[in-house]
PALO-379760 format. One record per residue (C-alpha): z, y, x. Coordinates in steps of 0.05 Angstrom, whole numbers, plus 5000, padded with zeros to 4 digits. Example, Ala and Ser with C-alpha at 12.3 -4.5 7.8 and 13.67 -1.06 7.14 Angstrom:
<nodes>
515649105246
514349795273
</nodes>
This chain:
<nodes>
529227264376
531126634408
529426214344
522526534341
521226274411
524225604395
520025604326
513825784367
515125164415
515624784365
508825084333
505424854397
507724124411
505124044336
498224364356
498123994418
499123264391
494923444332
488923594368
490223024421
490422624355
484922754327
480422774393
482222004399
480821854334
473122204342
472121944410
468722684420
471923424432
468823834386
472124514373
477324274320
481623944370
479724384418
482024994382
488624634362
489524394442
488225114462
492225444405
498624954430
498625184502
497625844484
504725774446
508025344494
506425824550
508526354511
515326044505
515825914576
513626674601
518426994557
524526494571
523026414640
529426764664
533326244613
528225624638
530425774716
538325764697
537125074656
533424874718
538924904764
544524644723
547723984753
546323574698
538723764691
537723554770
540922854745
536722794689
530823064736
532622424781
532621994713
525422324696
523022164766
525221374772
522021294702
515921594723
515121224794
516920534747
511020624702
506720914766
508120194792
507019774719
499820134716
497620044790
500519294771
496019284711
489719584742
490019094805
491118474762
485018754717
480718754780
483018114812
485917724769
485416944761
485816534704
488915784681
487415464627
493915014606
489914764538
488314004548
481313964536
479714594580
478115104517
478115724555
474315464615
467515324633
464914704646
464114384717
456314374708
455715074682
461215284748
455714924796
449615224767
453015904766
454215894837
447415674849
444216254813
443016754877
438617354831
441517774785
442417484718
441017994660
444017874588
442318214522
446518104464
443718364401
449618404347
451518774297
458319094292
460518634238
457718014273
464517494261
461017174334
461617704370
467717724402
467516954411
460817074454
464217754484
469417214517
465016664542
460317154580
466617474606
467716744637
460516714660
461217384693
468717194727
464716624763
458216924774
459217764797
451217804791
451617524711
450718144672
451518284598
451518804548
452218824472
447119224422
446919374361
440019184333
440619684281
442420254319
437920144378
431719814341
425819994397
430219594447
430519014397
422519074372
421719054451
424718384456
422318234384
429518064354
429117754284
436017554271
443417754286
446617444330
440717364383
441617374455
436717454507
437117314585
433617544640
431217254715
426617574742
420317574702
423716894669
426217064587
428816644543
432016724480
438416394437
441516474369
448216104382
454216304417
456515624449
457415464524
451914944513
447115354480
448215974531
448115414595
441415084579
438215764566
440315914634
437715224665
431115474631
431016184658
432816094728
428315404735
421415554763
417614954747
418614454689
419313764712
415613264669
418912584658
414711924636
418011354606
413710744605
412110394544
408809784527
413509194552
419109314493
422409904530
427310384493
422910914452
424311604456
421411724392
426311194366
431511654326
434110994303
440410554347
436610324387
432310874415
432411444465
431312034420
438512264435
436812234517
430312514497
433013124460
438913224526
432613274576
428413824531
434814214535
434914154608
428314444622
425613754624
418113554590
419112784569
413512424562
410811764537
407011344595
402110704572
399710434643
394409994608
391610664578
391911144634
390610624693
395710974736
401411424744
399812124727
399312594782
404313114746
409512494741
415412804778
420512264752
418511454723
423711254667
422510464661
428810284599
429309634581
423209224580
423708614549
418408224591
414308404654
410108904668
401808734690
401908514766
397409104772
402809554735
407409304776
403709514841
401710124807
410410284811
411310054874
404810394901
408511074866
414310934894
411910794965
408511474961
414311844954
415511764871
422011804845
423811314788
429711064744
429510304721
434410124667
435009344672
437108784617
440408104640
436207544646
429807914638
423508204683
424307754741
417508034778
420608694765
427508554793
423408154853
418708824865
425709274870
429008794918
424409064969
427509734969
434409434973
436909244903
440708674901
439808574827
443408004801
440907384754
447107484706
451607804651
458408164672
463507944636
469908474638
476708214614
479408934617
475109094566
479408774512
485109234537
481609824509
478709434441
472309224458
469108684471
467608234542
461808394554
461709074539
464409274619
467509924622
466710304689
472110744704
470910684780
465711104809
464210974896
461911644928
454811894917
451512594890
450512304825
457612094819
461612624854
468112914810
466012494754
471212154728
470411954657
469611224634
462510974619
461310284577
455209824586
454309304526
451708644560
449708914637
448308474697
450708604759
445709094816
450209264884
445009284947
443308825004
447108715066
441908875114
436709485074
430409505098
427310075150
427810735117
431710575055
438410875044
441910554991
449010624956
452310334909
454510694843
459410474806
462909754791
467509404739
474109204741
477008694792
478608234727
470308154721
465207814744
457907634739
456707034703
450406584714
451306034664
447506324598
448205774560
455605704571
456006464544
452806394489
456405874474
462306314484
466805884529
463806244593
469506194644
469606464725
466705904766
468306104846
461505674870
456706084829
458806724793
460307374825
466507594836
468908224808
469008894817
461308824799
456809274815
452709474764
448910164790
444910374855
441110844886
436510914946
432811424983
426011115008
421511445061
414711455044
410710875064
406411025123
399410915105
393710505142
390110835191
382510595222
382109995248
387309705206
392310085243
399010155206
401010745245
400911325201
395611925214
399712555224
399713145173
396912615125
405512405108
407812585050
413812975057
417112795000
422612164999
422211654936
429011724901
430511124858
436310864815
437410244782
441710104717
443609384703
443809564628
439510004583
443210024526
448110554549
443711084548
440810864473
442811374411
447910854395
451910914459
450711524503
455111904471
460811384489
465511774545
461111934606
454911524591
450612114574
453512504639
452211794683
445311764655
442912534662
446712574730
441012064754
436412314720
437713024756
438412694826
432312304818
429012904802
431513254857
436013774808
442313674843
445114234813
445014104747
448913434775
455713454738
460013394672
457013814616
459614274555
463213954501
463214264433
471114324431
474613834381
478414054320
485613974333
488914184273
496414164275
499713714226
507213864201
510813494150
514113814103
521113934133
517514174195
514014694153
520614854123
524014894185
519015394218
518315834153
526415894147
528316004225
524616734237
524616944171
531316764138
536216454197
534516904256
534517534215
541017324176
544517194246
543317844265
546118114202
551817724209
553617894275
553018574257
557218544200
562718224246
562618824293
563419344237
570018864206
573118824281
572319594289
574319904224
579919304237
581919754295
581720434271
</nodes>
């Protein structure tokens, strides 16, 4: 009788993890498992109704309380490892030890992700055998860890195909995100691609950029060294509409003009274009001049009202040829405190700059700062002919001394205008409330395709760009597409870690085990 029982326990733990089996493996409880979960208690309580005499005297045996104690520790030890596990699910925190940062978001997507105050809606559209999926299911998880109000959710085009005609998804793969009444769409699955789409989704208002043309500036339709296509392309993914500006054809400075590029002109503008600037300016215009040496003296005059102290030479930086380049190719790896320059600290290199710090004494309402400056081993030389001769050498009566500055910026308030009566006291409610923002570069060929993307040029460059523009939170160091870093063994190294887990560690063991059988058959 008693093996009936025991064979009918047995009968019902079988039932039991069969239908608990095959309810995981269906995701659903339809009446298969059910009946097989049913049919096993209905056995196991069997068994315990008709052995519950023998159950109570097991019960209170000695050795069943001990094992009873066991049973409980284990039980309050795994209670512990699961409340352990759920808290550090809900709060945990996260380090990155990889040197380039792989697993972490960039400083610039950090700051615009605390910016963000709405709720931030994200539609992936993949398919279950999308390779990029789980690569974009772990970078949103890194957008949502920093942001609580960035929200995303994966679908399966195929499977839910009025959701994906509503956003009208052509291909795998696509993501959509959601501000408001802002959409914008991606096909990519990089921290770039994702972090300009949200620039674009969350900005309310394009900003349109002119560049002036005319004077031999830097063209951003130049794809070729020397051109700004490269700066051109980094602003449209900002959000930013980059346009071309001819003075001489449009008379003035457009009224949507929310930011004046002037890069590299190779002679001066027009009086009148000059006064056109400065006129902007005054008004409460921002604007970015990129400066070559020896070049645009009317300009460099017309800026030294605002406070530029723009010097008539080259820098020459000796530390340069530390890191294999040339003199005057100054590399900046010292950045004074400003917005535009706050936690950056990656090298930047100007090929043939000249020196712009700011005046002792500013005038009335200008505010104006410093940037960044060269080594102490550099200095601004004024003697042209002697370097291009090349025997240019420090001379304490005329050059500058280094650490050279060689980037500024100012906050100008708005000129106040004339009233009747020649009156220079400004009518009020007629003040613009807007402040000029400028920023001068002593070089311009930093931000050309052939070196912005040298170290932190592009960041220097779109950092002012951003402050000028009054984005300051866009001000910081942006996404990198992560290098390949491929490990490289030679071949004993590749030896070594084939033959230590599969042959040497293994065949330890072994031996060690075959010791301990020897030492006790030994003693028998």
């Amino acid at each position: 009788m008693n093996r009936f029982f025991q064979i009918g326990l047995l009968a019902g733990l079988i039932l039991i993890a069969a239908g608990f089996f095959i309810y995981t493996i269906r995701g659903e409880l339809t009446r298969l498992p059910l009946g097989l979960l049913l049919a096993g208690a209905a056995l196991v309580l069997g068994y315990l109704v008709f052995n519950f005499e023998e159950i109570r005297k097991y019960l209170l045996r000695r050795s069943t309380k001990y094992g009873a104690n066991v049973a409980l520790l284990i039980l309050i030890v795994l209670a512990i490892i699961v409340l352990v596990n759920v808290l550090a699910s809900t709060h945990n925190k996260r380090f990155d030890l990889t040197e380039e940062k792989r697993y972490s978001l960039s400083p610039q997507t950090v700051k615009l992700l605390k910016s963000i105050p709405g709720e931030i809606e994200v539609i992936c559209f993949y398919t279950q055998g999308n390779r990029a999926r789980t690569r974009m299911e772990d970078l949103l998880s890194q957008y949502h860890y920093i942001n609580k109000k960035f929200h995303y959710q994966f679908l399966d085009p195929d499977r839910n195909p009025a959701k994906a005609k509503a956003y009208d998804i052509k291909f795998d793969g696509t993501t959509v995100l959601r501000y408001g009444k802002n959409v914008e769409k991606i096909v990519g699955a990089s921290e770039e691609e994702v972090t300009n789409a949200l620039i674009k989704v969350t900005r309310k208002k394009e900003k349109v950029i002119y560049l002036l043309e005319g004077h031999g500036e830097h063209s951003m339709e130049n794809y070729e060294a020397g051109g700004l296509s490269t700066l051109r392309e980094a602003l449209i993914k900002q959000n930013y509409v980059p346009k071309k500006l001819i003075l001489p054809e449009k008379k003035e400075i457009p009224s949507d003009c929310d930011l004046l590029i002037v890069a590299g002109p190779k002679v001066d503008p027009f009086d009148w274009e000059i006064k056109e600037i400065t006129n902007y300016i005054d008004q409460g215009g921002s604007a970015i001049f990129l400066l070559e040496p020896f070049a645009t003296p009317k300009l460099v005059a017309a800026l030294k009202k605002y406070g530029f102290d723009i010097g008539n030479n080259v820098i020459v930086d000796r530390f340069s040829r530390v890191l294999g380049g040339d003199y005057l190719i100054p590399v900046v790896s010292s950045y004074l405190s400003h917005d535009i320059t706050k936690g950056f600290n990656i090298m930047s290199f100007f090929p043939y700059a000249r020196s712009v710090g700011k005046v002792k004494e500013p005038p009335e309402g200008v505010t104006i700062q410093a940037l960044a400056q060269t080594s102490p081993q550099s200095w601004g030389e004024v003697d042209e002919a002697a370097l291009r001769a090349g025997h240019a050498s420090f001379d304490p009566g005329r050059d500058l001394k280094g650490p050279v500055p060689l980037a500024a910026a100012a906050i100008i308030e708005p000129k106040k205008e004339a009233g009747e009566g020649g009156n220079k006291e400004k009518e009020e409610g007629t003040k613009p409330e807007r402040k000029a923002r400028v920023v001068v570069f002593g070089d311009s060929d930093f931000a050309t395709n052939t070196y912005i993307a040298q170290q932190g040029n592009e960041d220097f460059i779109l950092n002012a760009i951003n402050w000028a523009a009054q984005q300051e939170e866009l001000i910081s160091i942006r996404p990198k597409n992560p290098k390949s870093t491929p490990v490289t063994l030679t071949l004993t190294q590749g030896r070594l870690i084939f033959f230590i887990p599969v042959v040497i560690m293994p065949g330890a063991v072994a031996i060690i085990g075959l010791i301990a059988i020897m030492r006790r058959r030994r003693k028998r």
